[in-house]
BAMI-765507 format. One record per atom (N, C-alpha, C, CB): x, z, y; residue in one letter; atom name; residue number from 1. Coordinates in steps of 0.02 Angstrom, whole numbers, padded with zeros to 5 digits. Atoms other than C-alpha are relative to their C-alpha. Glycine has a CB too. Layout:
N
      x      z      y r  a   k
      X      Z      Y a CA NUM
...
//
This chain:
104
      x      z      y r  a   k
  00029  00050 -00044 x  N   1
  05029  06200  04470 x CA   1
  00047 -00011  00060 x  C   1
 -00071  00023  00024 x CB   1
 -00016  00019 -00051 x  N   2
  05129  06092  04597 x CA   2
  00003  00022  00060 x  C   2
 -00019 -00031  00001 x CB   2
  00032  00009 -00065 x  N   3
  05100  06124  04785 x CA   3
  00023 -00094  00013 x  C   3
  00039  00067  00066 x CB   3
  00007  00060  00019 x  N   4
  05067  05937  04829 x CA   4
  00073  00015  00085 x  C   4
 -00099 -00052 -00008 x CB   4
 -00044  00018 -00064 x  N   5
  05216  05876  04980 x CA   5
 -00008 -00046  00018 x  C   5
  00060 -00002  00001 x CB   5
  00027  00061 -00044 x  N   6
  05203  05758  05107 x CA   6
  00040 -00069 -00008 x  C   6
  00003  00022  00080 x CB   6
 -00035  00036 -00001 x  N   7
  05260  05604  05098 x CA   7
  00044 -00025  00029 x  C   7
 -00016 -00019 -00006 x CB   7
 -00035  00014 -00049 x  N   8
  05417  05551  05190 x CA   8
  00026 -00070 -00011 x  C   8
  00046  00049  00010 x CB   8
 -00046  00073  00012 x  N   9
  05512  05378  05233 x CA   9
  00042 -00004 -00041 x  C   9
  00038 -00023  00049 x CB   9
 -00048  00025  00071 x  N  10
  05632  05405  05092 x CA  10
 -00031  00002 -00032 x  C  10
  00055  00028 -00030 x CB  10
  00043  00004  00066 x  N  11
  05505  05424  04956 x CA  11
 -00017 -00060  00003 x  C  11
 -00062  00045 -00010 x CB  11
  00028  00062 -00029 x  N  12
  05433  05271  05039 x CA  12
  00065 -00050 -00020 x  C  12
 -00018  00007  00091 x CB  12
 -00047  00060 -00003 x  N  13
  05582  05155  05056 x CA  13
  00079  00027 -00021 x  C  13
 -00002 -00035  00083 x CB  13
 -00083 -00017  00009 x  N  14
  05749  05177  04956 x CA  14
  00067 -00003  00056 x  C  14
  00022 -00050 -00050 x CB  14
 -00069  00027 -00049 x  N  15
  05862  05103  05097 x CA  15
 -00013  00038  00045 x  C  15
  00011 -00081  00030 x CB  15
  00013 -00028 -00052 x  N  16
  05793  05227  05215 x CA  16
  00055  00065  00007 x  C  16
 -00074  00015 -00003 x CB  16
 -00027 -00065  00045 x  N  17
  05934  05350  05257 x CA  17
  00004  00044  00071 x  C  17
  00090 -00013 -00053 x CB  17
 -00006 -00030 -00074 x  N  18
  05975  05474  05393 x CA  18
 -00055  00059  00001 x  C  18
 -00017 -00062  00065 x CB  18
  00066 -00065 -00016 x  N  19
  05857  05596  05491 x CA  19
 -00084 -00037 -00008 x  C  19
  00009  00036  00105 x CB  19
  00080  00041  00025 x  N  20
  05708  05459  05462 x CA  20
 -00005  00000 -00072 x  C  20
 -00008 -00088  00023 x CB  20
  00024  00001  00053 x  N  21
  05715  05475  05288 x CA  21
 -00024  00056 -00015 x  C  21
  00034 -00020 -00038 x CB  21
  00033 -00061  00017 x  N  22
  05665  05678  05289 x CA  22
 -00079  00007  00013 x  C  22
  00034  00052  00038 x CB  22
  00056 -00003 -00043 x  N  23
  05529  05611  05408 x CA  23
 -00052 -00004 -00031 x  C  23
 -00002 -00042  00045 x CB  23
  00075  00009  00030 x  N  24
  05332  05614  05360 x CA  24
 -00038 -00042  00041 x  C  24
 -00041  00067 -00005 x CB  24
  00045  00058 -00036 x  N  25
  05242  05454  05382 x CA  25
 -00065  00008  00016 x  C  25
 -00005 -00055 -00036 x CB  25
  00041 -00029 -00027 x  N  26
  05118  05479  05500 x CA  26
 -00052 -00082  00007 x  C  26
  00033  00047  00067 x CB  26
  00047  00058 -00023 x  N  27
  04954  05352  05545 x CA  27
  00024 -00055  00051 x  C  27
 -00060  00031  00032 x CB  27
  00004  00037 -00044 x  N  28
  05012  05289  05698 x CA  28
  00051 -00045 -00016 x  C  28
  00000  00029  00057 x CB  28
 -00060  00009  00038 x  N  29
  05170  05244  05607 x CA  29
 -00011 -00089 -00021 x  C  29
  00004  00063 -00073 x CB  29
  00035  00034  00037 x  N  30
  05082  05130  05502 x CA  30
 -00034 -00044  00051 x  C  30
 -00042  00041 -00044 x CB  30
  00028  00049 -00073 x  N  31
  04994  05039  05672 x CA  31
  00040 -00024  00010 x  C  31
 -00023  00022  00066 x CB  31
 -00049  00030 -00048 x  N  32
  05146  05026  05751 x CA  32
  00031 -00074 -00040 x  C  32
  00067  00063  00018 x CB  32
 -00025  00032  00081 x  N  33
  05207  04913  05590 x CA  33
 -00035 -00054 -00007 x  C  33
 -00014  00046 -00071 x CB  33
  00066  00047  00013 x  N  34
  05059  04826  05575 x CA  34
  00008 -00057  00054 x  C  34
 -00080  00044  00011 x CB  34
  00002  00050 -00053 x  N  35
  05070  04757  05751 x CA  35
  00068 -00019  00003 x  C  35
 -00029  00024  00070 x CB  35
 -00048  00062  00043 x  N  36
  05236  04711  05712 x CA  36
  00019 -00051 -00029 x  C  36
  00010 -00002 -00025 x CB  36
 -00005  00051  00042 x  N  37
  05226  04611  05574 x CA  37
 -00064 -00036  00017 x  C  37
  00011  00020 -00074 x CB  37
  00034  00063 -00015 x  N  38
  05095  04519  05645 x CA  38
 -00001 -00013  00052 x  C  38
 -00054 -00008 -00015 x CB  38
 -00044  00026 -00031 x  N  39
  05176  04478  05787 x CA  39
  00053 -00060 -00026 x  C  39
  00027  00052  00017 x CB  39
 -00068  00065  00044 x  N  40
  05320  04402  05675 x CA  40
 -00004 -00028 -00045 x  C  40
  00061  00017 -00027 x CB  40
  00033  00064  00050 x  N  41
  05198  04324  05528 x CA  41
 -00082 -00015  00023 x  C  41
 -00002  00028 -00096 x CB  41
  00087  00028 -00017 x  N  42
  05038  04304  05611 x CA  42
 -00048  00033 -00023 x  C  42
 -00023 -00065 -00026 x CB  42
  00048 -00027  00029 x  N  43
  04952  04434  05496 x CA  43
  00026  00055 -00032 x  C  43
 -00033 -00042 -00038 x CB  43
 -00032 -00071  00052 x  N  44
  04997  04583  05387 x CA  44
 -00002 -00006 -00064 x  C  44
 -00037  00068  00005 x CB  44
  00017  00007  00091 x  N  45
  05038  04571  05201 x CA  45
 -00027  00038 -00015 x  C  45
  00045  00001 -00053 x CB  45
  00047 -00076  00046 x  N  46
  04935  04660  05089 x CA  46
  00066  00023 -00052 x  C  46
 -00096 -00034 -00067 x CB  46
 -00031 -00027  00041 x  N  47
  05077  04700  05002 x CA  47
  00077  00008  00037 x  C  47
 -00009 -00038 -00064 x CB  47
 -00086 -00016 -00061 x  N  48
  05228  04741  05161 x CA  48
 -00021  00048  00012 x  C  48
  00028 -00043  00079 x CB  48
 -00039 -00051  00003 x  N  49
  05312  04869  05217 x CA  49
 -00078  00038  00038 x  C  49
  00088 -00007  00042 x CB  49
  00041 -00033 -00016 x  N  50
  05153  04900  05333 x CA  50
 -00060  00046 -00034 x  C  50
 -00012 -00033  00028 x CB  50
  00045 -00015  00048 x  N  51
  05029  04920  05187 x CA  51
  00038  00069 -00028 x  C  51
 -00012 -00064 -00056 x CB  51
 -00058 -00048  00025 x  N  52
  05174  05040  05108 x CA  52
 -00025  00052  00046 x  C  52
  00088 -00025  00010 x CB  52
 -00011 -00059 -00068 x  N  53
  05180  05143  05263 x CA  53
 -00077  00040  00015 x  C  53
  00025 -00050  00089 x CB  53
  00041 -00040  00022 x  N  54
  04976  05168  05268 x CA  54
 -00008  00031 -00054 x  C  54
 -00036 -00018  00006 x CB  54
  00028 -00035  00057 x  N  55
  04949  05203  05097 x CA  55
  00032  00079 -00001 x  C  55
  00020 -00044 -00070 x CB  55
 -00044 -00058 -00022 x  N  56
  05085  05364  05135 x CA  56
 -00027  00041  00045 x  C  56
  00060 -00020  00027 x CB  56
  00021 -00031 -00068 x  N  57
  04996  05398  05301 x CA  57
 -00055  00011 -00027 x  C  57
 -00001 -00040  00070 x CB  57
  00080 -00009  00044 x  N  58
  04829  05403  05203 x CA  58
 -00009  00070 -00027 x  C  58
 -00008 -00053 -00074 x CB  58
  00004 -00052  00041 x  N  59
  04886  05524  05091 x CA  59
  00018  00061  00049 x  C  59
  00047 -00009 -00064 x CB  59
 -00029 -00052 -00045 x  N  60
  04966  05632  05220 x CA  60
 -00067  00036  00040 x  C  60
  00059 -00038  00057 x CB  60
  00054 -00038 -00043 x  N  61
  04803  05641  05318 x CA  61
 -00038  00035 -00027 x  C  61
 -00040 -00034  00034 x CB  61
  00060 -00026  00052 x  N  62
  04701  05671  05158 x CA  62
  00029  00087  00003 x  C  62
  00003 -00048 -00100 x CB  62
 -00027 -00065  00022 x  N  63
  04819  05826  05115 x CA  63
  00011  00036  00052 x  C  63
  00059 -00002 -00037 x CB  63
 -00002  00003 -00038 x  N  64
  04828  05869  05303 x CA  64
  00093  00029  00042 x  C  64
 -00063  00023  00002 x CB  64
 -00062  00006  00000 x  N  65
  05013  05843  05326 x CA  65
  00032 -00018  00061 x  C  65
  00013 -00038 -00045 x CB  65
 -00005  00050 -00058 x  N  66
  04978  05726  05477 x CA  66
 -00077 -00005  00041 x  C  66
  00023 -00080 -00034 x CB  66
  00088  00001 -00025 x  N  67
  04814  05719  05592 x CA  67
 -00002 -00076  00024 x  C  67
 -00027  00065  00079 x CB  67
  00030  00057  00008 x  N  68
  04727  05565  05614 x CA  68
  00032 -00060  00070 x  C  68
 -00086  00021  00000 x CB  68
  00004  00013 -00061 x  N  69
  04801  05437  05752 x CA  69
  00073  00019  00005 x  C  69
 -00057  00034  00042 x CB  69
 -00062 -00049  00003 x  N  70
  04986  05557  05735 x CA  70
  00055 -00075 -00001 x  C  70
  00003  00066 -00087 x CB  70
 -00051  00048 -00002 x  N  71
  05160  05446  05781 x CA  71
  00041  00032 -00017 x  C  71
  00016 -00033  00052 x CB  71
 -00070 -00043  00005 x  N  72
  05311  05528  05708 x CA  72
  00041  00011  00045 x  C  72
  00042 -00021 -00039 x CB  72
 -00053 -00016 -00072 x  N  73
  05408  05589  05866 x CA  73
  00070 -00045 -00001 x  C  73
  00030  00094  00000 x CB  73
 -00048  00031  00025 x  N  74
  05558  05491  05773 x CA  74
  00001 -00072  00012 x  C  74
  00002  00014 -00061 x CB  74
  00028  00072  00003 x  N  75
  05456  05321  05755 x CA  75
 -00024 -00015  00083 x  C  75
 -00073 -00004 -00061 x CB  75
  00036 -00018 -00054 x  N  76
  05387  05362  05935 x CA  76
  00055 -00032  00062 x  C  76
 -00018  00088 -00002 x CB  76
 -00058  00020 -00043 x  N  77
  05557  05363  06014 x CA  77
  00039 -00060 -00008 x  C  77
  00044  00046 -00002 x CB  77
 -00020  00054  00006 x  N  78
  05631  05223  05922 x CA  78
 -00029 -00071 -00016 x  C  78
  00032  00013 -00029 x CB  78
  00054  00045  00004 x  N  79
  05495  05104  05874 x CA  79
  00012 -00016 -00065 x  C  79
 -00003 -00059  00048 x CB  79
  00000  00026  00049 x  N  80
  05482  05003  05742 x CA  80
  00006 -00088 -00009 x  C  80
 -00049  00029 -00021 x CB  80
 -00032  00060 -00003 x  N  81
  05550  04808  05709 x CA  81
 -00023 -00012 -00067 x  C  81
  00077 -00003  00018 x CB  81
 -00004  00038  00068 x  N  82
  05516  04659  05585 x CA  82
  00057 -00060  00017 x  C  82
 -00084 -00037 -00026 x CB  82
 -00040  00055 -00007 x  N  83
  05660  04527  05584 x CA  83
 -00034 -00080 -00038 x  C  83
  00071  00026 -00035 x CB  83
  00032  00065  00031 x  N  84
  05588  04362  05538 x CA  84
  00062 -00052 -00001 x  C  84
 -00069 -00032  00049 x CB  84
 -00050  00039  00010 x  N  85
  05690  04233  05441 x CA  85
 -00050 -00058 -00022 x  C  85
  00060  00029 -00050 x CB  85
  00021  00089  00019 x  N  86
  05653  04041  05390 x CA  86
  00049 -00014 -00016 x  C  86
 -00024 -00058  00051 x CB  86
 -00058  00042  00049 x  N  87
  05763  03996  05238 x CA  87
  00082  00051  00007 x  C  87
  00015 -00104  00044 x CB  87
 -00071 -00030 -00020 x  N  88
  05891  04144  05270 x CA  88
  00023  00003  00072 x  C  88
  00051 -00039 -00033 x CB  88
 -00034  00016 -00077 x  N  89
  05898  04087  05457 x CA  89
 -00035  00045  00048 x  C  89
 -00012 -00083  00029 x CB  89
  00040 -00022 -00018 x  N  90
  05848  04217  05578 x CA  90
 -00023 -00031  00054 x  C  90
  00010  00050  00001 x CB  90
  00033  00037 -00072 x  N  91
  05714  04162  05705 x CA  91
 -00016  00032  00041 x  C  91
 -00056 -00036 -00001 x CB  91
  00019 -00061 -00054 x  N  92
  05655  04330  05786 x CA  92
 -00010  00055 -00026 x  C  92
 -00059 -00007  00039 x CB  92
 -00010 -00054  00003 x  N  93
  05662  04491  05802 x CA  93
 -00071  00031  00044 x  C  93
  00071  00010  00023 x CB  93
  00040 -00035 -00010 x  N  94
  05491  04596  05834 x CA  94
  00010  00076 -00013 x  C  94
 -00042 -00027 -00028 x CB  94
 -00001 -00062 -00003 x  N  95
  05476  04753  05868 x CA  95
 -00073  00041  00069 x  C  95
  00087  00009  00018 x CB  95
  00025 -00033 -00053 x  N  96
  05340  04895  05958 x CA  96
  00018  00069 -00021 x  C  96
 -00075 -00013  00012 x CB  96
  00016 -00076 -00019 x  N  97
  05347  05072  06015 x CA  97
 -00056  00026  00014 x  C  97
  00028  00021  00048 x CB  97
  00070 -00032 -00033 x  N  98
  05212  05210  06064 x CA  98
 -00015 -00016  00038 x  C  98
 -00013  00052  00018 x CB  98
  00027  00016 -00073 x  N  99
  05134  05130  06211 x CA  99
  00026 -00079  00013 x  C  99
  00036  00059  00065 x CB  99
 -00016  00076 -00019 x  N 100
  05227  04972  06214 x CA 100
 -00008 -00061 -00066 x  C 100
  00086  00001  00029 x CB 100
 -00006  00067  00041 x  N 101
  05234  04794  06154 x CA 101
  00059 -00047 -00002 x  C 101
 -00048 -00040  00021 x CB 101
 -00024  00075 -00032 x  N 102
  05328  04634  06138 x CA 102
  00058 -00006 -00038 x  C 102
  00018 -00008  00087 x CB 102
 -00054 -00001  00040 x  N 103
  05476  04550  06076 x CA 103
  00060  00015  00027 x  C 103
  00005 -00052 -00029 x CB 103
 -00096 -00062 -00012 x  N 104
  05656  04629  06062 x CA 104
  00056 -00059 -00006 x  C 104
  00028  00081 -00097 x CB 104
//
């Protein structure tokens, strides 16, 4: 039998590389993301990177990997960004941190 492991940003996202890819995606993670991308599409896909990022943070809390509300100290310090394009062209750059807002 397994022991089950937590999920981290490289399991999550291939292109993820560095000291954020060892990292374990935490809830707040998954917020920060959220308000992000809807900032820079008006709403949250049900199927982007934010959705990605809870379903990870879900499991983490279930298996208790991560406590409820938790920002990765990593994601915390550097935030998190969506680049928004129209046709290849970029139009803006969103991004929040722990505590803050707004665009970058």
């Amino acid at each position: 039998m397994s022991k089950e492991q937590p999920m981290r940003y490289g399991d999550v996202f291939s292109g993820v590389q560095g000291n954020l890819a060892k990292e374990t995606v935490a809830p707040g993670d998954a917020a920060l993301m959220q308000k992000a991308e809807a900032k820079a599409m008006g709403q949250t896909p049900k199927a982007g990177v934010a959705a990605a990022m809870q379903s990870a943070a879900d499991f983490n809390e279930r298996h208790g990997f991560v406590k409820h509300g938790q920002v990765n100290p990593e994601v915390s310090k550097q935030g998190v960004g969506v680049k928004a394009t129209i046709g290849g062209q970029h139009v803006g750059s969103y991004g929040t941190k722990s505590g803050s807002h707004g665009k970058k």
